[in-house]
N, C-alpha and C positions, 0 to 999 in steps of 0.2 A: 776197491775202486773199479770201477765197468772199465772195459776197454769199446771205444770208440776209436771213429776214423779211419775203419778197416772195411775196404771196400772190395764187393765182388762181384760176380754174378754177369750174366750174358746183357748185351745194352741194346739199343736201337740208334741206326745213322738216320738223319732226317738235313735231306742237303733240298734246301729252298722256304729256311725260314723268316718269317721281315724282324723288325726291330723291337716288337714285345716277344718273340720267341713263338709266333703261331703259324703253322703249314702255311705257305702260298699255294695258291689253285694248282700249281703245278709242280709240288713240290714232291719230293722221290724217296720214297721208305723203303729201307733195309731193314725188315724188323727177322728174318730169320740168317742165321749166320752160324757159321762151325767154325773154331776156336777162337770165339772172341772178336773182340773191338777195339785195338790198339793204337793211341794216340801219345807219338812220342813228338818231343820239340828239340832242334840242334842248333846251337846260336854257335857264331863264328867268332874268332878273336882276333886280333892284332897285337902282340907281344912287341913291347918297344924294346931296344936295348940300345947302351947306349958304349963306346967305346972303352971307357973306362972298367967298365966289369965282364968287360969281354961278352958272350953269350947270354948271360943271364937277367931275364926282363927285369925293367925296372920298374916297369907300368904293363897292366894290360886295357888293353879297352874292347867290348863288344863291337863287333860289326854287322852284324844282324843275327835275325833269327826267322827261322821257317818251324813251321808246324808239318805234320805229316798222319793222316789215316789208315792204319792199314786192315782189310781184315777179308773172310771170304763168304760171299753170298751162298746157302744154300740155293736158292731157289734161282736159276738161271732164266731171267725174264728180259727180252731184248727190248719189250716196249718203255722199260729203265733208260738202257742204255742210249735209245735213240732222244731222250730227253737231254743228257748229260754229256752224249760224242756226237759233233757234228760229221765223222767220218761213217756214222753208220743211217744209211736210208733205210726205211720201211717200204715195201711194197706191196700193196693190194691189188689182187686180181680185179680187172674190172668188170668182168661177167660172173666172175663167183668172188664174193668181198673177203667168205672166211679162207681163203689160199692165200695166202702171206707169207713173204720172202723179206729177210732182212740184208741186206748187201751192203760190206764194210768195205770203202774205201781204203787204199793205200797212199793218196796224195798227201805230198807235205805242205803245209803253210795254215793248216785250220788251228784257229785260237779254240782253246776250251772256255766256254761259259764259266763265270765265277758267280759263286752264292753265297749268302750265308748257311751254314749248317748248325746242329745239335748232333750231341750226344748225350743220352738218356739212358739211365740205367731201367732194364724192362721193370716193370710194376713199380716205380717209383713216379711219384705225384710232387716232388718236393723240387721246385726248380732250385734250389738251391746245393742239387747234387748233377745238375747239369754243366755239359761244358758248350762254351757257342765257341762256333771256328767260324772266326768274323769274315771272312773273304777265302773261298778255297774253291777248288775243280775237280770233276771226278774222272779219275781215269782209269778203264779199262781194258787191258789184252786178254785175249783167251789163253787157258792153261787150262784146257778140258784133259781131261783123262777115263776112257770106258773100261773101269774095272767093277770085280764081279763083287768085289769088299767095301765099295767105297762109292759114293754118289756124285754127278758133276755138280761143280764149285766154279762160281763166279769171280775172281781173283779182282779185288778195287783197291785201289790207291786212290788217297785225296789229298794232294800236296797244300799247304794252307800258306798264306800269304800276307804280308803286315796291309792291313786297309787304310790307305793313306786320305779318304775324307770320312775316316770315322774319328770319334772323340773318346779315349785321345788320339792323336792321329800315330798310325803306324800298331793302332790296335792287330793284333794276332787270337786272342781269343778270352774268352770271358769263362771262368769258372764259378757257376752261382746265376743267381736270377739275372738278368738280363733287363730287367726292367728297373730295378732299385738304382735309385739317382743320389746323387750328393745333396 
């Protein structure tokens, strides 16, 4: 009997896909990355109890669930990030265009853009081995390091979020085509 369902291999983030699963104009690819593409989900609970049995639930019931990204860019490219943090401005010299300075803000109150995302396993065609992260943001701090053994690494979080006017509502992510309907 084959063993199936064993899956591996380095993937691609693609944060700014629409609802058939194809890049928007302005959509942001992480296609190179060092260790990986890690997408874990942590749902919360409410454990009842009730006096009678002292501590011990008697019911549990879920109270949501969040999605989460994690993984690290090779390729340190700021004209990414100025897509996905509105803390970080670009600046162009205006007598010489190619001198450019990226300047990240420290103020608090700026909301992160939300998009849909993919993750795609690299050289796979089969959207059926895709995951959609139906509503999520990407976030960014530096964690550079100049050593002589190792290259700087873009560190990204993508916290993911239930989409409450998708169908069904409170959708969190779709594993499989994206387009297949009832």
């Amino acid at each position: 009997m084959p063993v199936e369902n064993i899956f591996s291999g380095p993937g691609i983030f693609i944060w700014g896909v629409d609802d058939t699963g194809a890049d928007e104009v302005d959509a942001v690819t992480f296609d190179l990355t060092q260790g990986g593409i890690r997408f874990t989900t942590t749902t919360t609970w409410n454990e009842t109890t009730v006096d009678q049995y002292g501590n011990v639930p008697v019911r549990k019931t879920s109270t949501g669930t969040t999605g989460l990204v994690e993984f690290q860019a090779a390729e340190v490219d700021y004209e990414k990030v100025v897509k996905f943090d509105p803390s970080v401005v670009k600046v162009a010299d205006t007598l010489e265009p190619t001198k450019v300075k990226y300047q990240v803000t420290a103020l608090a109150g700026k909301t992160l853009p939300r998009k849909r995302a993919v993750i795609k396993p690299q050289g796979v065609t089969d959207p059926n081995m895709f995951i959609y992260l139906e509503e999520c943001s990407v976030e960014f701090d530096a964690d550079f390091g100049y050593r002589t053994d190792d290259n700087l690494k873009m560190p990204v979080r993508v916290p993911c979020f239930p989409a409450l006017d998708a169908t069904p509502k409170g959708l969190l992510y779709t594993w499989g085509d994206i387009t297949a309907t009832a």
